[in-house]
N, C-alpha and C positions, 0 to 999 in steps of 0.2 A: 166209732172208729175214726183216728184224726188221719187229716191227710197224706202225714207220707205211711200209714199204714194202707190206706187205699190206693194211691199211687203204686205202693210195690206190688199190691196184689193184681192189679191190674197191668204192670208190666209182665209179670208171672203169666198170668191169665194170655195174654197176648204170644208168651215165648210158646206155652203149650197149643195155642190155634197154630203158629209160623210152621213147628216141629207137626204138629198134626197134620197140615196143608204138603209140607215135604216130603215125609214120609206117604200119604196117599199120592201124589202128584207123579213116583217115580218108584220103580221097579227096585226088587233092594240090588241087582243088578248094575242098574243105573247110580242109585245112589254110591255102589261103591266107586263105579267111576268117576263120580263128582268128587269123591271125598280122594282117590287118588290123584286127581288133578289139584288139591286143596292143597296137596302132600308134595307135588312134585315143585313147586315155586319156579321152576327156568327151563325155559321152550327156546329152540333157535326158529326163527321167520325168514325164510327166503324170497326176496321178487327177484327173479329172472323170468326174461321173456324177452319179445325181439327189442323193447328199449333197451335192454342190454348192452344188445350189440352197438347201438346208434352211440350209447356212452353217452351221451348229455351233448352230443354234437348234431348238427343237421345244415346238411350244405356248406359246412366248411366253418362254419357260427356254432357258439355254445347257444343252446337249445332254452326258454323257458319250461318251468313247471315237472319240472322231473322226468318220471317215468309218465307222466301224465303230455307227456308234450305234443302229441299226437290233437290232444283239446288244443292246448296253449299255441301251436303253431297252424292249428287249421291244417292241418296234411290230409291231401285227401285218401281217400282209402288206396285207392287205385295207386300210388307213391308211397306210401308206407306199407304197401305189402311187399315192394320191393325190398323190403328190406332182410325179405327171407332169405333173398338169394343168398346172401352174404354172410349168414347165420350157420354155421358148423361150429359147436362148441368140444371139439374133439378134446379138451381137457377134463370136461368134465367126466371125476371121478365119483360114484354115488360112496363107496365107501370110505373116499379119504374126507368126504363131504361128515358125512356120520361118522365119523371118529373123532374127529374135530369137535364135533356139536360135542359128545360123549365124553373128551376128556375138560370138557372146558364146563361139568357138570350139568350139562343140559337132558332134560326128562322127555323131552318129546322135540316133534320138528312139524313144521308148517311150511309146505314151499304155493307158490301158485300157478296152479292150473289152470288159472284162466282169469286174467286179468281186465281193464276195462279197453283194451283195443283188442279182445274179443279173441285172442289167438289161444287156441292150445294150446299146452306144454306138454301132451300125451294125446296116446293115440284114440282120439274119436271120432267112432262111425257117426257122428251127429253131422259132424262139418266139417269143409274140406281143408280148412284154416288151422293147419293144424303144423306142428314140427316135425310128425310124418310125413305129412303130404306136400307139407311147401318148401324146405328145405333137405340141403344135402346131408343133415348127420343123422337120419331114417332111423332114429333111436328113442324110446320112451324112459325119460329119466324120471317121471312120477314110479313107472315100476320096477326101475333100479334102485330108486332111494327107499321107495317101501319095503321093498324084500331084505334091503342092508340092516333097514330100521329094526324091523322082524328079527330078525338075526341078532343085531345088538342090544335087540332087547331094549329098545323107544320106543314109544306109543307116536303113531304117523299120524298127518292128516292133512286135508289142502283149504287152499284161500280160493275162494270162489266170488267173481266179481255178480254180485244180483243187481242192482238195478240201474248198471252201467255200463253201454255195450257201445261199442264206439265204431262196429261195423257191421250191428245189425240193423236196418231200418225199422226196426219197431220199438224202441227204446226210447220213453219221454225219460225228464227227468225235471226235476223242483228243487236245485238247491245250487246255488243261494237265491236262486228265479226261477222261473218258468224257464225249461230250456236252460239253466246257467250250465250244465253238463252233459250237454245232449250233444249227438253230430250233427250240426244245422248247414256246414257247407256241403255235402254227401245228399243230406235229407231233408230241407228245411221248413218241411212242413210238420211241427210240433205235432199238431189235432190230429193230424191222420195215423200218425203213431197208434197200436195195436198192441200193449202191453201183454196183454193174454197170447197172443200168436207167440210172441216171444218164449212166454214163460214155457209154453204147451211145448213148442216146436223145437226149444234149445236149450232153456235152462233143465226143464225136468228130465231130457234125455239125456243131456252130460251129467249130471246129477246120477243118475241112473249108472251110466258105467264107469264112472267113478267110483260108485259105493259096491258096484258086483266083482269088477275087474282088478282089484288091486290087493286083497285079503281084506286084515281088520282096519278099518278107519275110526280113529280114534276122536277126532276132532274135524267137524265139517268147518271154513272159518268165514263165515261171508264177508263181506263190504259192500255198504251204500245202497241202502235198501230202496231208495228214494223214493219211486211212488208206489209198489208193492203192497197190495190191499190186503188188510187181516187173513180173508181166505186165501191169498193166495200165500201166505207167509205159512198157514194154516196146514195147505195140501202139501208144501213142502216139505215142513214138518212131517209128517204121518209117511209123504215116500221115503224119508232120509231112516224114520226108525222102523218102517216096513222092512227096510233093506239090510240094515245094521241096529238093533235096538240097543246098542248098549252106546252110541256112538253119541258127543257130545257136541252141542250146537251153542254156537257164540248169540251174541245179542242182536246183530245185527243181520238176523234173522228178518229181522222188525218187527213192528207190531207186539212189543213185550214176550215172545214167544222162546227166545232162548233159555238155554239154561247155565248160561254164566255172562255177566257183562263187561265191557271193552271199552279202557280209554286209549285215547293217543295221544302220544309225544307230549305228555305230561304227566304231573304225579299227583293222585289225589288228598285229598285235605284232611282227610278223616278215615278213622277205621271202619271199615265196609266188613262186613260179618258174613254177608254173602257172595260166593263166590265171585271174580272177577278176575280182568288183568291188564296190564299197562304195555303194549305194543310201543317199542325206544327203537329208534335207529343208533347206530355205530356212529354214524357221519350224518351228514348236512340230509341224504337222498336215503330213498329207501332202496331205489335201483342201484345198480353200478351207475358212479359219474368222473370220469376223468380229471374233472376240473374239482371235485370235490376233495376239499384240503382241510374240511373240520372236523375231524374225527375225534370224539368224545376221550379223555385218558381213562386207562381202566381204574385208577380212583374215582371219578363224575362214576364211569357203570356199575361201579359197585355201590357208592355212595346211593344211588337211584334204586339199584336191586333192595337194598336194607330197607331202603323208606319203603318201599313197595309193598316188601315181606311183611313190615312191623303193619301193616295197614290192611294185613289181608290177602294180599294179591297176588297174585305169579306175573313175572318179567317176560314176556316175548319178544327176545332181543331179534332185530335186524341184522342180514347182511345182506348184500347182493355182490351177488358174482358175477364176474365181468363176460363179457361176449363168448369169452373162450373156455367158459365153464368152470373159471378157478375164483377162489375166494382174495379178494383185492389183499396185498401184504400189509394196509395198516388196519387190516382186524388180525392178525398174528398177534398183535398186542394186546388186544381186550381178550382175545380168545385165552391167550396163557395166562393175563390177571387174573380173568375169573379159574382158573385151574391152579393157579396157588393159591389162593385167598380161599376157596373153597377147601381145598385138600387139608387146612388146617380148621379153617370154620365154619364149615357144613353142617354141622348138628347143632348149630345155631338156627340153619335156613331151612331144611328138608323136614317136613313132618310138625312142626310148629305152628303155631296159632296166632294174634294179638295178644297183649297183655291188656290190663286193665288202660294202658296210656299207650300209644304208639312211640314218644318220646319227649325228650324236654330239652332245651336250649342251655349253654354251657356259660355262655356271654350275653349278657340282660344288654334289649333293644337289639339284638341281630338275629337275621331267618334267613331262612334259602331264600336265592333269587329265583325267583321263579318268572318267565318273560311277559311280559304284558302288555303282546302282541294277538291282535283277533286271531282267532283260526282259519287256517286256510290249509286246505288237504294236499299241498302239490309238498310246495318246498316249509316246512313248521317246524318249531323247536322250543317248547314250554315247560322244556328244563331247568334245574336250577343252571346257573352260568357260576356261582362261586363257592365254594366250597368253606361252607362255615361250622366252627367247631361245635358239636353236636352231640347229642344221646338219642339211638332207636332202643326198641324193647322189645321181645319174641317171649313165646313161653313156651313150655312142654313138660307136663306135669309139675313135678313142683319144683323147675327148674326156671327160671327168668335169665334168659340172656342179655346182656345191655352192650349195646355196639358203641363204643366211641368213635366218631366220624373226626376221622381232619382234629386231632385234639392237640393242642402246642402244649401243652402241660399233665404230667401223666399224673398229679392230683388234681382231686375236683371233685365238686361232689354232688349226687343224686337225690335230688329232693322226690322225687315218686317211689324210695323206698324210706320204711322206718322203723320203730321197735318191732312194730306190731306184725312184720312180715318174717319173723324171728328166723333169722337168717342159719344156716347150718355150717357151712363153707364156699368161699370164694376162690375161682381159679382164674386165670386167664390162658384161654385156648392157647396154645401150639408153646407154651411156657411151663417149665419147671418151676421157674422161680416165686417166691409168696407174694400174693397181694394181701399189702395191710389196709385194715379197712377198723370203721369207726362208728356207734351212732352219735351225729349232731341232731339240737333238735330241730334244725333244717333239712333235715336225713339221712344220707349215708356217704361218708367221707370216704374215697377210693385212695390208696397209696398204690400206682401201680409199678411195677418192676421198670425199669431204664428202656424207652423203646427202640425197637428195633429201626433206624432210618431208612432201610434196608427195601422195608415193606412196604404193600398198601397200607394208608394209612389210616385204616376201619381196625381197631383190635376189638374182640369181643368178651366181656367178663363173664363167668358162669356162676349164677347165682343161684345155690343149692338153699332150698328153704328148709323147716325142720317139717 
């Protein structure tokens, strides 16, 4: 047997233990959940909570570190819970919210229930920190937006802060130090922190009426697991599918224990085959911020969406809504991008897979910019910043779609297809008109119909194979 005959038998060999291990690992239940998640590609992500309100200001000064600024500015507790008073978000509408998401082709919704200054955004008998109980708008908008969702037929589910609590005394934390996220002016003895009282006393009880009190929870979404030990990632685990078994758990669960994995505010390098997804904000913050003037154009969001799709992944776009419960007017813009550019080329993105390549570059020596800036979780943005002319690739049966990104010339031509993919018919979405097409033996030469300037400037060809 020469070697790439053993090499293939043994990648073979390995696809049959991965599919064996999945298949045992999860209920076919579950598994169809997994695979509708695979199916749905675009979730909206909402933070709202009392940073909302405050808008990126505190004392009359714009604020460091975002919705995080309660770390960044040292505020002690006793001062930023003032800030309930002032929190009635009497705009907020849960169904104008979910409609929004829904026409702008979004599959599901994630808001947060409980972020890392430790406040409620529904109502729990766990703590009294809650937007029933500390402020004037005495309203549960986790089960406003789950009952709209329900109705409109989304799959719901919340962001839940694990192992960052910025107002409970028992919360260590390790990242990017000892203490680098912990409340040390409130609490500042690191050692004496009690991570188990925590998890026992607050996380597994809001956990708990979370998963009982709202119907189906489709997606539980942690963040920042930090020091949360296997078991106790473990017993989370087994309450979340005691309570909901069919419900899906992100990665940052910790401890490898999820069942799909989470990058942020960047795009991955390669095609990932198992499930995952890429959390973008809109603008600069994930919260509402005033002073926030960078708001991505709905070319970058789409641009981003396709590399995503072509890579595997589902988009968990960002917005945050401002104090008074409305969504800020410069996502009107991305919202209605992606509801046009979908409404013609959706059956490019929903229910699709990778292709053999995720894509190929149009102009030799140029790539996405991508920032090459460290990480840091307040204020990040490891997007591409320029928009270079490009090819992504999706498939669905024996269909290959090829996105042209940002292209100045509607000929060019695709070297990842060639004879051998013996092509049937070429269309391009939301077009009547013919595309002429060619084999070189460089690959496949595209004539595409005169384009529209009109449009995002993503068009996608449909490549029917024989």
């Amino acid at each position: 047997m020469n070697l790439i005959m053993k090499k293939t038998r043994y990648l073979i060999l390995m696809l049959i233990y991965l599919l064996a291990s999945f298949c045992s690992a999860y209920s076919q239940e579950k598994r169809a959940e997994i695979e509708w998640f695979s199916d749905a590609k675009l979730g909206l992500f909402i933070h709202w909570g009392l940073y909302s309100q405050a808008a990126g200001e505190w004392k009359g000064k714009p604020t460091k570190g975002g919705e995080h600024f309660m770390l960044y500015e040292r505020i002690p507790i006793k001062e930023y819970e003032l800030i309930a008073n002032d929190f009635n978000p009497v705009g907020f509408d849960a169904a104008q919210w979910v409609k929004t998401a829904k026409d702008a082709g979004m599959k599901y919704v994630i808001i947060t229930a409980k972020h890392h200054d430790g406040f409620a955004m529904y109502d729990s008998q766990s703590s009294d920190y809650t937007i029933i109980k500390r402020t004037a708008f005495k309203r549960d908008p986790i089960k406003e937006l789950a009952d709209v969702c329900k109705k409109e037929g989304l799959r719901f589910g919340f962001y839940y802060s694990l192992g960052r609590d910025w107002h409970d005394p028992d919360v260590p934390t390790n990242w990017p130090q000892k203490a680098g996220r912990s409340n040390t002016w409130d609490y500042p003895d690191e050692d004496a922190k009690n991570l188990p009282a925590y998890i026992e006393c607050k996380v597994k009880p809001q956990l708990r009426e979370l998963l009982t009190n709202y119907g189906t929870i489709a997606m539980v979404w942690f963040d920042t697991p930090e020091l949360v030990t296997k078991q106790q990632s473990t017993e989370i685990r087994e309450l979340i599918l005691s309570l909901q078994p069919d419900c899906l758990i992100n990665s940052r669960i910790g401890n490898g224990l999820g069942d799909y994995s989470i990058i942020e505010q960047t795009l991955m390098a390669e095609i990932k085959r198992t499930p995952w997804e890429a959390c973008l904000t809109m603008g600069r913050n994930w919260s509402y911020n005033k002073f926030d003037t960078l708001y991505k154009s709905p070319e970058a969001t789409i641009r981003n969406f396709v590399d995503i799709v072509s890579k595997g992944g589902n988009l968990l776009l960002n917005v945050g809504p401002t104090g008074e419960g409305i969504f800020p007017p410069r996502s009107t813009e991305t919202f209605n991008g992606l509801h046009d550019w979908l409404k013609v080329n959706g059956e490019a993105i929903y229910g699709t897979r990778p292709w053999k390549v995720y894509g190929e570059n149009l102009i030799e020596g140029t790539t996405e910019d991508a920032s090459q800036l460290s990480f840091h979780d307040a204020e990040f943005d490891g997007t591409p910043k320029v928009n270079v002319p490009d090819l992504r690739f999706t498939s669905k049966g024996n269909v290959v779609y090829v996105f042209a990104r940002s292209i100045i010339d509607n000929k060019f031509v695709i070297n990842s297809i060639s004879k051998e993919d013996k092509i049937n018919k070429i269309t391009l979405l939301g077009s009547k008109k013919n595309v002429k097409w060619k084999y070189f033996e460089s690959g496949l030469q595209i004539d595409m119909p005169l384009l529209d300037t009109n449009q995002i400037p993503v068009y996608v060809l449909k490549v029917e194979l024989k």
